[in-house]
PyMOL Python script that loads the backbone (N, CA, C, O; Angstrom):
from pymol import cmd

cmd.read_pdbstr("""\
ATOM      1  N   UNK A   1     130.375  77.115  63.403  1.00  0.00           N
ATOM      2  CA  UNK A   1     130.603  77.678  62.093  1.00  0.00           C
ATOM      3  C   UNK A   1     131.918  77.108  61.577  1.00  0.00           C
ATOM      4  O   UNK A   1     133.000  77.509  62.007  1.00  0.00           O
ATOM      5  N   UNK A   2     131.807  76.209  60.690  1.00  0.00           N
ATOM      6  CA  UNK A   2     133.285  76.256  59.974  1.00  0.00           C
ATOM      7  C   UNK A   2     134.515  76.917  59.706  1.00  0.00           C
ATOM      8  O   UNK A   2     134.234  77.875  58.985  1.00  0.00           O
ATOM      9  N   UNK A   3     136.067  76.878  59.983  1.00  0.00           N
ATOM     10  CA  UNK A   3     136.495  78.039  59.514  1.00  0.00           C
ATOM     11  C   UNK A   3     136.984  78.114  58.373  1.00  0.00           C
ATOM     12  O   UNK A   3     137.814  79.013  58.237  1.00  0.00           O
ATOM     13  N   UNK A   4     136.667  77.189  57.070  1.00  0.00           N
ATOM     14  CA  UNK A   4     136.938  77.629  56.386  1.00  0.00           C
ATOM     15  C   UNK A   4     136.073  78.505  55.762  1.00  0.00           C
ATOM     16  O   UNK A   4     136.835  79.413  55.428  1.00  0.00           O
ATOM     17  N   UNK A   5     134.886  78.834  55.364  1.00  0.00           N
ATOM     18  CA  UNK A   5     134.560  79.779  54.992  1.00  0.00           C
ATOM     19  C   UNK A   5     133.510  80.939  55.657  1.00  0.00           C
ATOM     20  O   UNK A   5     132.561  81.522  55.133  1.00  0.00           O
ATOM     21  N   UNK A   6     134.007  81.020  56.869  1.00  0.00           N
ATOM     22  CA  UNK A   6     133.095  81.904  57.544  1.00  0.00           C
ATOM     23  C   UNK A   6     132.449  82.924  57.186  1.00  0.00           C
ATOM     24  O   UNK A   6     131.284  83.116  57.537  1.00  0.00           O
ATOM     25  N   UNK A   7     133.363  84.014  56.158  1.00  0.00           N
ATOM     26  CA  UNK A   7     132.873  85.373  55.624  1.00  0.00           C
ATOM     27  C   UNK A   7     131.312  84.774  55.025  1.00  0.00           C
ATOM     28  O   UNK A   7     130.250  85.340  55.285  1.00  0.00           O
ATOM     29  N   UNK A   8     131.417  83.645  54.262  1.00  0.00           N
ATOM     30  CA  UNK A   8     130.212  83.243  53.305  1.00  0.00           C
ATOM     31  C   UNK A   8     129.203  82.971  54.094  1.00  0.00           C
ATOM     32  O   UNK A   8     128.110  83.440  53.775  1.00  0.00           O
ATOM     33  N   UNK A   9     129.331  81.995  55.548  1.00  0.00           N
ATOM     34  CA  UNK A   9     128.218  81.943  56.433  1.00  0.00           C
ATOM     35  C   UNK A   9     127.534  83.526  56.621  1.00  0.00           C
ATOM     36  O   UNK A   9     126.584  83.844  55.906  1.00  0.00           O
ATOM     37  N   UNK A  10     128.023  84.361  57.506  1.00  0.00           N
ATOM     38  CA  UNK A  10     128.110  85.535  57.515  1.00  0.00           C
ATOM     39  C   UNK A  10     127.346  86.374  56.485  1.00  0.00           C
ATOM     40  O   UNK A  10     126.490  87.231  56.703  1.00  0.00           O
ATOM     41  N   UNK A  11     127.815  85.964  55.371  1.00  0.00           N
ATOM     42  CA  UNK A  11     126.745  87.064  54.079  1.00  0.00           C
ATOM     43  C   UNK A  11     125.513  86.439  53.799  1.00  0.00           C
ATOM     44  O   UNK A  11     124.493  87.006  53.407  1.00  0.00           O
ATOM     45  N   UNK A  12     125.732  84.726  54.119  1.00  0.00           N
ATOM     46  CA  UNK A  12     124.260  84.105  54.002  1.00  0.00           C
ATOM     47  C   UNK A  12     123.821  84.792  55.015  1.00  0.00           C
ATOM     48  O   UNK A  12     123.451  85.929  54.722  1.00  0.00           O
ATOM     49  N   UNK A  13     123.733  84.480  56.135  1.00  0.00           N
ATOM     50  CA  UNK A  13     123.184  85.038  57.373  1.00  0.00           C
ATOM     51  C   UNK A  13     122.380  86.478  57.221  1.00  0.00           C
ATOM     52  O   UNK A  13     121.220  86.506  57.631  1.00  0.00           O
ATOM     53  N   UNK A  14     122.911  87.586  56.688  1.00  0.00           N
ATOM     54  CA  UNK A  14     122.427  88.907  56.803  1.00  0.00           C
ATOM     55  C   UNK A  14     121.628  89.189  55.144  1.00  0.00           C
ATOM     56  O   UNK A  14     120.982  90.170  54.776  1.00  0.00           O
ATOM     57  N   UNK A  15     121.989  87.871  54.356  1.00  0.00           N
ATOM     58  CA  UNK A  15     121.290  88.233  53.332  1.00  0.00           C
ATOM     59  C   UNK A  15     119.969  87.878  53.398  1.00  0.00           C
ATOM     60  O   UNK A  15     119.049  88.306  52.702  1.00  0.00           O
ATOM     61  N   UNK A  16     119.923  86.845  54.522  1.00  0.00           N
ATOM     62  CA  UNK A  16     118.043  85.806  54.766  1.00  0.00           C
ATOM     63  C   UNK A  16     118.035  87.177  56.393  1.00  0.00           C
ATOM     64  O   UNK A  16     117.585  88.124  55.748  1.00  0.00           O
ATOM     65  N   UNK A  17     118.156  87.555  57.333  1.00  0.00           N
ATOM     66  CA  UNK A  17     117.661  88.365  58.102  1.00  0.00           C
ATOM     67  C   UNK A  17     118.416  90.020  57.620  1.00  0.00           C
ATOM     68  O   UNK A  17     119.604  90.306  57.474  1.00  0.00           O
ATOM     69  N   UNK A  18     117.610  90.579  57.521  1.00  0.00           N
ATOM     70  CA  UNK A  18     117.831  92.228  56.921  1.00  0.00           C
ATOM     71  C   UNK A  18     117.132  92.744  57.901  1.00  0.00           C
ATOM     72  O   UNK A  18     116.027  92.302  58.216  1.00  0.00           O
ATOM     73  N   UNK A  19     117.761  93.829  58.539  1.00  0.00           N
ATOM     74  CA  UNK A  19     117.090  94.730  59.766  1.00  0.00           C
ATOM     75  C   UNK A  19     118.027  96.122  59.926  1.00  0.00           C
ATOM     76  O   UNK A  19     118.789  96.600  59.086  1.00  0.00           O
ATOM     77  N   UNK A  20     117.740  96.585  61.197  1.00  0.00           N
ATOM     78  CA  UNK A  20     118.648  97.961  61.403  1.00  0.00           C
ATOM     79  C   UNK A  20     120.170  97.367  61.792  1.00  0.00           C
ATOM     80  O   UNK A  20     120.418  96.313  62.378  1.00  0.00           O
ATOM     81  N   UNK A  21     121.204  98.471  61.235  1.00  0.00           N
ATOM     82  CA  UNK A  21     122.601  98.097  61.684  1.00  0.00           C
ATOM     83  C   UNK A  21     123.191  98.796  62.381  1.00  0.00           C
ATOM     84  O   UNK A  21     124.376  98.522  62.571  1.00  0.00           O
ATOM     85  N   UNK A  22     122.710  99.760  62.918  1.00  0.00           N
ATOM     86  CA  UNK A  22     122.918 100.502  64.094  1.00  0.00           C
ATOM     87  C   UNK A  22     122.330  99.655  65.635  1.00  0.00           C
ATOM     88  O   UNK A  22     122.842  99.965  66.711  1.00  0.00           O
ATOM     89  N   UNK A  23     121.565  98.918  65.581  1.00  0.00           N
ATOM     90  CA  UNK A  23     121.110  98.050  66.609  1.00  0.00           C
ATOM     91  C   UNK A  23     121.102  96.509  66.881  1.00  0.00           C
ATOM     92  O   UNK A  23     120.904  95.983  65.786  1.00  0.00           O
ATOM     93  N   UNK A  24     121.213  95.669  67.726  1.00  0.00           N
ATOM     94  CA  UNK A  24     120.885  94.558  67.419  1.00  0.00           C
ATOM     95  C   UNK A  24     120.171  94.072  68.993  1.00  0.00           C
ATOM     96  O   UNK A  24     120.074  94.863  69.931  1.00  0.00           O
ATOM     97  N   UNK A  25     119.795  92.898  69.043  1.00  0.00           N
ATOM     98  CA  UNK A  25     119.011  92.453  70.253  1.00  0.00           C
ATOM     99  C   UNK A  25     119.412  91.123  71.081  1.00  0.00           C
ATOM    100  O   UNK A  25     119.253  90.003  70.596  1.00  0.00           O
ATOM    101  N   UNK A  26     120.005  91.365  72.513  1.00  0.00           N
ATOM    102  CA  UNK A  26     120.333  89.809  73.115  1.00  0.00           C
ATOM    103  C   UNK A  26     119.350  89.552  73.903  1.00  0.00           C
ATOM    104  O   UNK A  26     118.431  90.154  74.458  1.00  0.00           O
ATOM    105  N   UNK A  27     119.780  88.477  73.815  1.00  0.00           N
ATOM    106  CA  UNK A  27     119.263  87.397  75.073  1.00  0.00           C
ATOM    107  C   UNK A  27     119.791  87.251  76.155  1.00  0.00           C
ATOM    108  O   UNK A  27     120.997  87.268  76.397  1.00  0.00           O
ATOM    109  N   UNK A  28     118.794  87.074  76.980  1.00  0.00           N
ATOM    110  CA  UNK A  28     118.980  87.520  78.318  1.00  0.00           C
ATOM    111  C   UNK A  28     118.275  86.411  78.952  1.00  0.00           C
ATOM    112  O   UNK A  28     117.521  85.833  78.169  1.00  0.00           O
ATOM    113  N   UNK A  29     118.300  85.879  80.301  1.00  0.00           N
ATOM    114  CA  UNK A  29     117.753  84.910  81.131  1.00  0.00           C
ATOM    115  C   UNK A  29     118.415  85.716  82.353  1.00  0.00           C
ATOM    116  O   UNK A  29     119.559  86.161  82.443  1.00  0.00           O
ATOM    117  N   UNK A  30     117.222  85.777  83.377  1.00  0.00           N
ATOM    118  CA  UNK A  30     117.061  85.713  84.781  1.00  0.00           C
ATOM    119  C   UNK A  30     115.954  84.873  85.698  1.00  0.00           C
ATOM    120  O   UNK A  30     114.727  84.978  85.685  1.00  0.00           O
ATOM    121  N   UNK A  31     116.840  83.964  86.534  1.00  0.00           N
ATOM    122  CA  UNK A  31     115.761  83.651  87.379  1.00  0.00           C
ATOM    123  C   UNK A  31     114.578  82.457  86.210  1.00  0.00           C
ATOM    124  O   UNK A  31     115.056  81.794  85.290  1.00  0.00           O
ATOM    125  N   UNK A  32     113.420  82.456  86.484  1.00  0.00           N
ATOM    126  CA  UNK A  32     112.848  82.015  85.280  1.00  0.00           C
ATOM    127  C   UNK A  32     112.378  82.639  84.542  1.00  0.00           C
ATOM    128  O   UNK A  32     111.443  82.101  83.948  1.00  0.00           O
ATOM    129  N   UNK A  33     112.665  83.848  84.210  1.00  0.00           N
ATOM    130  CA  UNK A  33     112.248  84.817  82.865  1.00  0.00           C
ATOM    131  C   UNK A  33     113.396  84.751  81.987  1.00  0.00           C
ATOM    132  O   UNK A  33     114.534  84.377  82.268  1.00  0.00           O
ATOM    133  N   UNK A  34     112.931  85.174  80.869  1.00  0.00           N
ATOM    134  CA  UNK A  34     113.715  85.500  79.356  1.00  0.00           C
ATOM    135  C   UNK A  34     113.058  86.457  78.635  1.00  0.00           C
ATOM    136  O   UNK A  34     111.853  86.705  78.688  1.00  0.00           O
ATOM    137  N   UNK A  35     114.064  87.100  77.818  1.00  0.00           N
ATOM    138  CA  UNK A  35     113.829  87.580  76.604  1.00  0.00           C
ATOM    139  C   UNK A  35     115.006  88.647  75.828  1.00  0.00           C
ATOM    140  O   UNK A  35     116.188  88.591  76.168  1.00  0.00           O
ATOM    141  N   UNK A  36     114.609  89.444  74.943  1.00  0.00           N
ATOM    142  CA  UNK A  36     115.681  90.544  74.168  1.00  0.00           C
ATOM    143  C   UNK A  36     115.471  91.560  74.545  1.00  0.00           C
ATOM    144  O   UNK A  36     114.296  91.894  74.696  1.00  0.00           O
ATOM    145  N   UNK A  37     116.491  92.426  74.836  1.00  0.00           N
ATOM    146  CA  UNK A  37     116.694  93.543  74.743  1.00  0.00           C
ATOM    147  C   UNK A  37     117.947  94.022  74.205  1.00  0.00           C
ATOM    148  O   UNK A  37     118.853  93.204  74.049  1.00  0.00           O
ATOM    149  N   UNK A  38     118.141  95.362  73.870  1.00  0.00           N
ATOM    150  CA  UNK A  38     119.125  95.787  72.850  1.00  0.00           C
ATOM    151  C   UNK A  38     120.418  95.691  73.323  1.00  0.00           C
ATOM    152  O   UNK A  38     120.639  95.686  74.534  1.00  0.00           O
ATOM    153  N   UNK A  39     121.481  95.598  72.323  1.00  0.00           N
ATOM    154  CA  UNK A  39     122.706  95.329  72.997  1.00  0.00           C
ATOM    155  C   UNK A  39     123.555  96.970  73.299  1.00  0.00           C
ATOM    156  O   UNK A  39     123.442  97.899  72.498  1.00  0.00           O
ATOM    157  N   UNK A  40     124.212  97.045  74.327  1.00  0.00           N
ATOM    158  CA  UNK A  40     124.930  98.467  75.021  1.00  0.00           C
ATOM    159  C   UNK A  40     126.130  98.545  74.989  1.00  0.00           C
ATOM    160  O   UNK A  40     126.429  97.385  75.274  1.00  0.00           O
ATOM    161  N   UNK A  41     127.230  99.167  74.823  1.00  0.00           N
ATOM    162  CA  UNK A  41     127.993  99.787  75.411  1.00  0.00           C
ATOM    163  C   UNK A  41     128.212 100.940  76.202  1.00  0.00           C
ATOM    164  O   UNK A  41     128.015 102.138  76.001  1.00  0.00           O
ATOM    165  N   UNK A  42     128.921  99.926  77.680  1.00  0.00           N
ATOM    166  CA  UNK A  42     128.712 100.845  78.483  1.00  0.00           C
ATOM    167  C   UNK A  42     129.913 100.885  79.692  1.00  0.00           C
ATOM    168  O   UNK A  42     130.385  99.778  79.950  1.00  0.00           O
ATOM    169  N   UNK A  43     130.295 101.692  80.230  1.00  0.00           N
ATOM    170  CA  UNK A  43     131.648 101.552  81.117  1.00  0.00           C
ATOM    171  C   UNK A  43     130.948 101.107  82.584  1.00  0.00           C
ATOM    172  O   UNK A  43     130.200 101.692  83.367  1.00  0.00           O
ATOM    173  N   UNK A  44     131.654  99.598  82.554  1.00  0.00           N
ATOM    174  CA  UNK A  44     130.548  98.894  84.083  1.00  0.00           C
ATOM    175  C   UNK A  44     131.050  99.754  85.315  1.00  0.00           C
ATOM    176  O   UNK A  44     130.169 100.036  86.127  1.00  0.00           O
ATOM    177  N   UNK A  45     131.936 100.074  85.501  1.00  0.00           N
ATOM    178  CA  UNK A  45     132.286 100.735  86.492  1.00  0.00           C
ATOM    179  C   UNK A  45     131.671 102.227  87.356  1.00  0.00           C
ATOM    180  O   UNK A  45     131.646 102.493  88.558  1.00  0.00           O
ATOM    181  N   UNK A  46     131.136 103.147  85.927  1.00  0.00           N
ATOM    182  CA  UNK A  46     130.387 103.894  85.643  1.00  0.00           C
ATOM    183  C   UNK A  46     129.240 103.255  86.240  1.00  0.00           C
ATOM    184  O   UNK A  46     129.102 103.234  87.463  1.00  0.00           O
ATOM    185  N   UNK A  47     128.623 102.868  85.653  1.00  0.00           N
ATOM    186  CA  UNK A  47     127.647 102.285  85.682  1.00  0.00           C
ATOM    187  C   UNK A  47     126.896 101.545  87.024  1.00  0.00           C
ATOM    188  O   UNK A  47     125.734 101.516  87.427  1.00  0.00           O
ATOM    189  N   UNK A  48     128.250 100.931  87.522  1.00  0.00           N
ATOM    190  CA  UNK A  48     128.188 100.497  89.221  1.00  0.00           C
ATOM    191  C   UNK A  48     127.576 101.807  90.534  1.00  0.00           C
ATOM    192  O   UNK A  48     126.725 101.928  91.415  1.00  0.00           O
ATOM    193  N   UNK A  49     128.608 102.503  89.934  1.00  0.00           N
ATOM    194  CA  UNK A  49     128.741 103.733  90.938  1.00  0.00           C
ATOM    195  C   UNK A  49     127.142 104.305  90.567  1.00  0.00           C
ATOM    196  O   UNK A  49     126.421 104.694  91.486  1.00  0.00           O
ATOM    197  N   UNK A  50     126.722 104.314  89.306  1.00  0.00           N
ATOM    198  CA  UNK A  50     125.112 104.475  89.185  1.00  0.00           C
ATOM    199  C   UNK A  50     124.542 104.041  89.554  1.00  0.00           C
ATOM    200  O   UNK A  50     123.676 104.847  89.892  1.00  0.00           O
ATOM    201  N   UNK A  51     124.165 102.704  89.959  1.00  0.00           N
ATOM    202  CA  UNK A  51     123.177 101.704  90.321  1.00  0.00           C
ATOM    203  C   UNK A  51     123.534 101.817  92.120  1.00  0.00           C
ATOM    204  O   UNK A  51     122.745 101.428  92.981  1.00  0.00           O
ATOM    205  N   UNK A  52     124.929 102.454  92.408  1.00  0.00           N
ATOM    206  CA  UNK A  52     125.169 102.800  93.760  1.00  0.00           C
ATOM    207  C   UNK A  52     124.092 103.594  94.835  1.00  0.00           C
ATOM    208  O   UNK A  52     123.612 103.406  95.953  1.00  0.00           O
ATOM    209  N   UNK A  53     124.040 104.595  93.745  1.00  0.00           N
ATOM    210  CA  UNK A  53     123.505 105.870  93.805  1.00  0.00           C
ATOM    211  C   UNK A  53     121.446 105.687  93.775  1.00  0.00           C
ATOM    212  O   UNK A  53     120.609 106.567  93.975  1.00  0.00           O
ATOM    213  N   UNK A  54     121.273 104.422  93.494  1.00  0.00           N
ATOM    214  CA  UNK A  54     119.606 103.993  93.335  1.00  0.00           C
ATOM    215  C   UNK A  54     119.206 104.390  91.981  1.00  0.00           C
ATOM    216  O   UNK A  54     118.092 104.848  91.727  1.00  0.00           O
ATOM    217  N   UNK A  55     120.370 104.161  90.899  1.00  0.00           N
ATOM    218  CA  UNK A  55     119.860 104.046  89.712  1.00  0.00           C
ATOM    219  C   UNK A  55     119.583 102.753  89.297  1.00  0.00           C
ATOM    220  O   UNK A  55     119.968 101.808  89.984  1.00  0.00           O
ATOM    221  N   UNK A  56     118.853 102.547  88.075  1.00  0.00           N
ATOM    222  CA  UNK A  56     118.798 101.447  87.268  1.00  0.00           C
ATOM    223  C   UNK A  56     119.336 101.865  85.720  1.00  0.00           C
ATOM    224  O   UNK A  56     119.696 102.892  85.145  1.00  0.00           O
ATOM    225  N   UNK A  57     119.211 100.813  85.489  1.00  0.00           N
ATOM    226  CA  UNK A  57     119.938 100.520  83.555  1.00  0.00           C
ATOM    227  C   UNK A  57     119.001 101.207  82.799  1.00  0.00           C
ATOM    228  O   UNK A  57     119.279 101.896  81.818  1.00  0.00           O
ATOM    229  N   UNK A  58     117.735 100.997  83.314  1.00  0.00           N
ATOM    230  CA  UNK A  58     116.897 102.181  82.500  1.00  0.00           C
ATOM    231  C   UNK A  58     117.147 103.320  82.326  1.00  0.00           C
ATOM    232  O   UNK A  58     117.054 103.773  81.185  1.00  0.00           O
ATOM    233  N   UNK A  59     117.530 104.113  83.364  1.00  0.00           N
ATOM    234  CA  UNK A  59     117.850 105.317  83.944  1.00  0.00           C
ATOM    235  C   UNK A  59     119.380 105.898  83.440  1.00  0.00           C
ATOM    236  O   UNK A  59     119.668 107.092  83.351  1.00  0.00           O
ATOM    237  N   UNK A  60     120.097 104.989  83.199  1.00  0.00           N
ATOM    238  CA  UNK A  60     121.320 105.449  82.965  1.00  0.00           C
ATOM    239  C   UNK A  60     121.571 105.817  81.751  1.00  0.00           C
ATOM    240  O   UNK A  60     121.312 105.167  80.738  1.00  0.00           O
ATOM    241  N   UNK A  61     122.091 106.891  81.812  1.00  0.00           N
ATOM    242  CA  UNK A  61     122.051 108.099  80.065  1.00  0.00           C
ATOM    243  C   UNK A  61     123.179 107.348  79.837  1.00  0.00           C
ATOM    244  O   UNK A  61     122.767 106.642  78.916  1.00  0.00           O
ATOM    245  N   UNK A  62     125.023 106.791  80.152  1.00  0.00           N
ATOM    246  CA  UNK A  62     125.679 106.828  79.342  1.00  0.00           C
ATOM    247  C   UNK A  62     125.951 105.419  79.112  1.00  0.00           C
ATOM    248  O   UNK A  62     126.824 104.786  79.705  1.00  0.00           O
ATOM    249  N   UNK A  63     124.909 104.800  77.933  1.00  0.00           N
ATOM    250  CA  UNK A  63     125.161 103.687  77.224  1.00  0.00           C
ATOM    251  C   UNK A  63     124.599 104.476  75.688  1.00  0.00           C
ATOM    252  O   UNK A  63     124.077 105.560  75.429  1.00  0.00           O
ATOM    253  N   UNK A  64     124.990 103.388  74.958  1.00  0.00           N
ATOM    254  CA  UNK A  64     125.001 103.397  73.296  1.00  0.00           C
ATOM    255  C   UNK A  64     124.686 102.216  72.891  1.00  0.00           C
ATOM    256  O   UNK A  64     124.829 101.276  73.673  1.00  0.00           O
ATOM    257  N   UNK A  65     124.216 102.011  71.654  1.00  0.00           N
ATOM    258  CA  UNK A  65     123.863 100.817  71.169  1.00  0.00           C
ATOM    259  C   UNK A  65     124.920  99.888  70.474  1.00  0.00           C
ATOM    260  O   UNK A  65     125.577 100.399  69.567  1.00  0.00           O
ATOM    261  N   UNK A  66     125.053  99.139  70.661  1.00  0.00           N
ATOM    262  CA  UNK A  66     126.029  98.246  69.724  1.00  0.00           C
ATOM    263  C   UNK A  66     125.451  97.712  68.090  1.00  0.00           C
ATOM    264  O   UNK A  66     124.687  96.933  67.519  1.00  0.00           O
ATOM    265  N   UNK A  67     126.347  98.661  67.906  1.00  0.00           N
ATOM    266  CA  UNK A  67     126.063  98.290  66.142  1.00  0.00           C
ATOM    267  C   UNK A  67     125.991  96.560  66.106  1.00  0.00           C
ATOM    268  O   UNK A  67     126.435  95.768  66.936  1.00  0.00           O
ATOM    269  N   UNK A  68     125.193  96.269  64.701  1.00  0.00           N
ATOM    270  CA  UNK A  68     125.101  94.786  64.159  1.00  0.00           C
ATOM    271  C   UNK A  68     125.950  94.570  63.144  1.00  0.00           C
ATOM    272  O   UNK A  68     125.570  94.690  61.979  1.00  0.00           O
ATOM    273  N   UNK A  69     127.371  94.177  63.508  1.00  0.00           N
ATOM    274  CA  UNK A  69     128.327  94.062  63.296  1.00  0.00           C
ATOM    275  C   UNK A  69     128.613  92.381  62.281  1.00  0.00           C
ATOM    276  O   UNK A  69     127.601  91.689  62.390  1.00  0.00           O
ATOM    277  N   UNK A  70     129.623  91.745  61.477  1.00  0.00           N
ATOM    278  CA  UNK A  70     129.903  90.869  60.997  1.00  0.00           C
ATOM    279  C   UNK A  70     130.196  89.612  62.261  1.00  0.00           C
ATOM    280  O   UNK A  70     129.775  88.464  62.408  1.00  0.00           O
ATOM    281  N   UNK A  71     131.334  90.686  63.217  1.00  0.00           N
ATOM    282  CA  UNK A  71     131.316  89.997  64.591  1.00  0.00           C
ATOM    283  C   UNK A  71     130.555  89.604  65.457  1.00  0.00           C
ATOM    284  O   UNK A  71     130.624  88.500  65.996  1.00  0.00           O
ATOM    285  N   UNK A  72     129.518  90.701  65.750  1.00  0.00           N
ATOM    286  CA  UNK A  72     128.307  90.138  66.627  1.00  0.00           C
ATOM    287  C   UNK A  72     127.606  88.262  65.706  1.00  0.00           C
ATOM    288  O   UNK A  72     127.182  87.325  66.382  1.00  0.00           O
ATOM    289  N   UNK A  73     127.675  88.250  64.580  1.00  0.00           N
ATOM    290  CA  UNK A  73     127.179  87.531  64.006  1.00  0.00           C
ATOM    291  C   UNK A  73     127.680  86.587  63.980  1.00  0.00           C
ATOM    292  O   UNK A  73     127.060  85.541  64.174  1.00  0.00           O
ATOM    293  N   UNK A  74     128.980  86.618  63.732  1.00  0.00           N
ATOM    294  CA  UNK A  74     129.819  85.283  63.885  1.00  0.00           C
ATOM    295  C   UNK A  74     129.986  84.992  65.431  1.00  0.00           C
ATOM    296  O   UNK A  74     130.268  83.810  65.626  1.00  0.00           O
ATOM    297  N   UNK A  75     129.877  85.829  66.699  1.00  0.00           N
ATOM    298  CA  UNK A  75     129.953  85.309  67.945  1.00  0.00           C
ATOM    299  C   UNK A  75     128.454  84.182  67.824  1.00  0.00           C
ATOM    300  O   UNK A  75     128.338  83.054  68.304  1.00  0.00           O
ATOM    301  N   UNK A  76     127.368  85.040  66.948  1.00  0.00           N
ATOM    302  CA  UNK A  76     125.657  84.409  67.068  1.00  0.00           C
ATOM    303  C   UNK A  76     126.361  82.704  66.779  1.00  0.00           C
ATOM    304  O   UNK A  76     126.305  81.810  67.624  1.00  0.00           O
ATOM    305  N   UNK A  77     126.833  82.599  65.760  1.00  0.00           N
ATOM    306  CA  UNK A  77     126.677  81.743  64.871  1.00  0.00           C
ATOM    307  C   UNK A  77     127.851  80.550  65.845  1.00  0.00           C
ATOM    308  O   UNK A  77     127.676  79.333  65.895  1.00  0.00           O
ATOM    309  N   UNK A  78     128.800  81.176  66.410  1.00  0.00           N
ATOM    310  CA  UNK A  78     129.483  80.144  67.103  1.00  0.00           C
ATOM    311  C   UNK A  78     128.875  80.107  68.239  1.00  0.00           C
ATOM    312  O   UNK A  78     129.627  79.408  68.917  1.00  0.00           O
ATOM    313  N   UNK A  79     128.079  80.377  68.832  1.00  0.00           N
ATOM    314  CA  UNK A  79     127.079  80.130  69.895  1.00  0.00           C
ATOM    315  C   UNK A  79     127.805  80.408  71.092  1.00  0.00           C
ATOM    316  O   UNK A  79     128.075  79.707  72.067  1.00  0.00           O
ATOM    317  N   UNK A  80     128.092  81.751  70.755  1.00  0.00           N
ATOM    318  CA  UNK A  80     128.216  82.721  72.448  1.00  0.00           C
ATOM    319  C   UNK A  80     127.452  83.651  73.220  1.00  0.00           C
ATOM    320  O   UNK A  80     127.498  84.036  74.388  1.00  0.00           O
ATOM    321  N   UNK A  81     126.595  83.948  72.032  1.00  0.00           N
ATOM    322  CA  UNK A  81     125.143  84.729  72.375  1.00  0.00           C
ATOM    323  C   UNK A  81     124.339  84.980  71.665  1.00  0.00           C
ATOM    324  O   UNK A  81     124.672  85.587  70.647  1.00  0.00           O
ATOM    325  N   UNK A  82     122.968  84.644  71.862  1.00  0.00           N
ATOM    326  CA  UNK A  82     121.788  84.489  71.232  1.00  0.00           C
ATOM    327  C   UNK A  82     121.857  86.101  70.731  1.00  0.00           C
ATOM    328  O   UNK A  82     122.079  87.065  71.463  1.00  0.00           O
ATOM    329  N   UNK A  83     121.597  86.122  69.233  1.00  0.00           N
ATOM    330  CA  UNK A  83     120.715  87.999  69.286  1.00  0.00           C
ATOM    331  C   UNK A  83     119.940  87.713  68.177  1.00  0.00           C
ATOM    332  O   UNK A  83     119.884  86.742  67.423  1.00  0.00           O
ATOM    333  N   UNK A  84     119.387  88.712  68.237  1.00  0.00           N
ATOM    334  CA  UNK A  84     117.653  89.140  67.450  1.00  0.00           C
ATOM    335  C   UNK A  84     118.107  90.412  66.485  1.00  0.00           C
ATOM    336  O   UNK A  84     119.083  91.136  66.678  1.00  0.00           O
ATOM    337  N   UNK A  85     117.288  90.488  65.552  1.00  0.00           N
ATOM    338  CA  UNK A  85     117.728  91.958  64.984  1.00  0.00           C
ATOM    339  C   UNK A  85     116.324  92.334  64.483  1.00  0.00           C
ATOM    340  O   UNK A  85     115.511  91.595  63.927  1.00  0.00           O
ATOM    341  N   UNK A  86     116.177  93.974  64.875  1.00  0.00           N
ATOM    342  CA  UNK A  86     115.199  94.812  64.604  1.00  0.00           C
ATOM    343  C   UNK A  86     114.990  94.513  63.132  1.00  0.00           C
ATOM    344  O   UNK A  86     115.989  94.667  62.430  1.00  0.00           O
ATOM    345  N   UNK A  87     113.731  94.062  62.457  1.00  0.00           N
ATOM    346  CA  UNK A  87     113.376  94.366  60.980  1.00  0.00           C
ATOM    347  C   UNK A  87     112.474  95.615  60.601  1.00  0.00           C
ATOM    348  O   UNK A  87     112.072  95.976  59.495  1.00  0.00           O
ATOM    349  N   UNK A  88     112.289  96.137  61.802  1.00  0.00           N
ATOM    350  CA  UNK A  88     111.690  97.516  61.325  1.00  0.00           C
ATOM    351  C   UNK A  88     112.519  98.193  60.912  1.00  0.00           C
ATOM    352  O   UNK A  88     113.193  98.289  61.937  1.00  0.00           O
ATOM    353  N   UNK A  89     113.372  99.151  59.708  1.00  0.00           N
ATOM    354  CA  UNK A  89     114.002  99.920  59.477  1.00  0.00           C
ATOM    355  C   UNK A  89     114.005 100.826  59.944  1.00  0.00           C
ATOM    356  O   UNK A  89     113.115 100.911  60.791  1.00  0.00           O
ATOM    357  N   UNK A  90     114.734 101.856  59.821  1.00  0.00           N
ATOM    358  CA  UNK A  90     114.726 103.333  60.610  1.00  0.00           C
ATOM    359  C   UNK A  90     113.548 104.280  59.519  1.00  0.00           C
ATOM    360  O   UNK A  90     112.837 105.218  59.881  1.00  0.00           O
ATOM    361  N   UNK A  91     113.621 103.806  58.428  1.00  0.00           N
ATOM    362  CA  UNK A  91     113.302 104.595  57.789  1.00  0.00           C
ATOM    363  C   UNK A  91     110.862 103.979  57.380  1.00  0.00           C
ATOM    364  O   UNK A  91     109.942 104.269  56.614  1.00  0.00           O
ATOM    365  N   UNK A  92     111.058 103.384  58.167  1.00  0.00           N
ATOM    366  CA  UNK A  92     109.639 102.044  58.831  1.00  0.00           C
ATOM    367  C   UNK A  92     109.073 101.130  57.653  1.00  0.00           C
ATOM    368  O   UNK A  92     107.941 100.845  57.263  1.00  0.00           O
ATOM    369  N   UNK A  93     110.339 100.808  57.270  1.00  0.00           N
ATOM    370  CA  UNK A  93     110.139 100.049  56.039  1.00  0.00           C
ATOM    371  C   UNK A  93     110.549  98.314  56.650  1.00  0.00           C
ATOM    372  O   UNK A  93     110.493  97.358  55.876  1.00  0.00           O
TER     373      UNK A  93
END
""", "prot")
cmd.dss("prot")
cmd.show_as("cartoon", "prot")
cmd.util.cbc("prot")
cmd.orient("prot")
């Protein structure tokens, strides 16, 4: 992404993909599989001591979604991580 006018990449960007902004979707690779799933915040440490215990990421109540942020977009766009964004609205429009 250029820096001189990044904000403008950025508004192009969300003006051609429109979706939910409470959510967004990464990319992921393991092994030889791929695909998206939603992005989290979550305290890894927490989270360790869960997966200690014979939990999984499924299972674990304390994550949140990472909003679809200007930043998430500009990380997309300088190519630090692939994401996807929900176009179903909340409202199923």
């Amino acid at each position: 992404m250029s820096s001189s006018k990044p904000l403008d990449t950025i508004q192009l960007f969300k003006s051609i993909f429109i979706g939910r902004e409470d959510v967004f979707a990464v990319r992921w690779e393991k092994g030889n599989k791929s695909g998206y799933m939603p992005a989290y915040f979550y305290d890894p440490y927490r989270y360790r001591a869960h997966k200690m215990k014979g939990g999984t990421f499924q299972n674990y109540a304390d994550k949140e979604y990472l909003p679809f942020t200007d930043k998430e977009i500009e990380k997309h766009l300088n190519g630090d991580h692939l994401i996807g964004i929900y176009p179903l609205l909340k409202d199923n429009t």
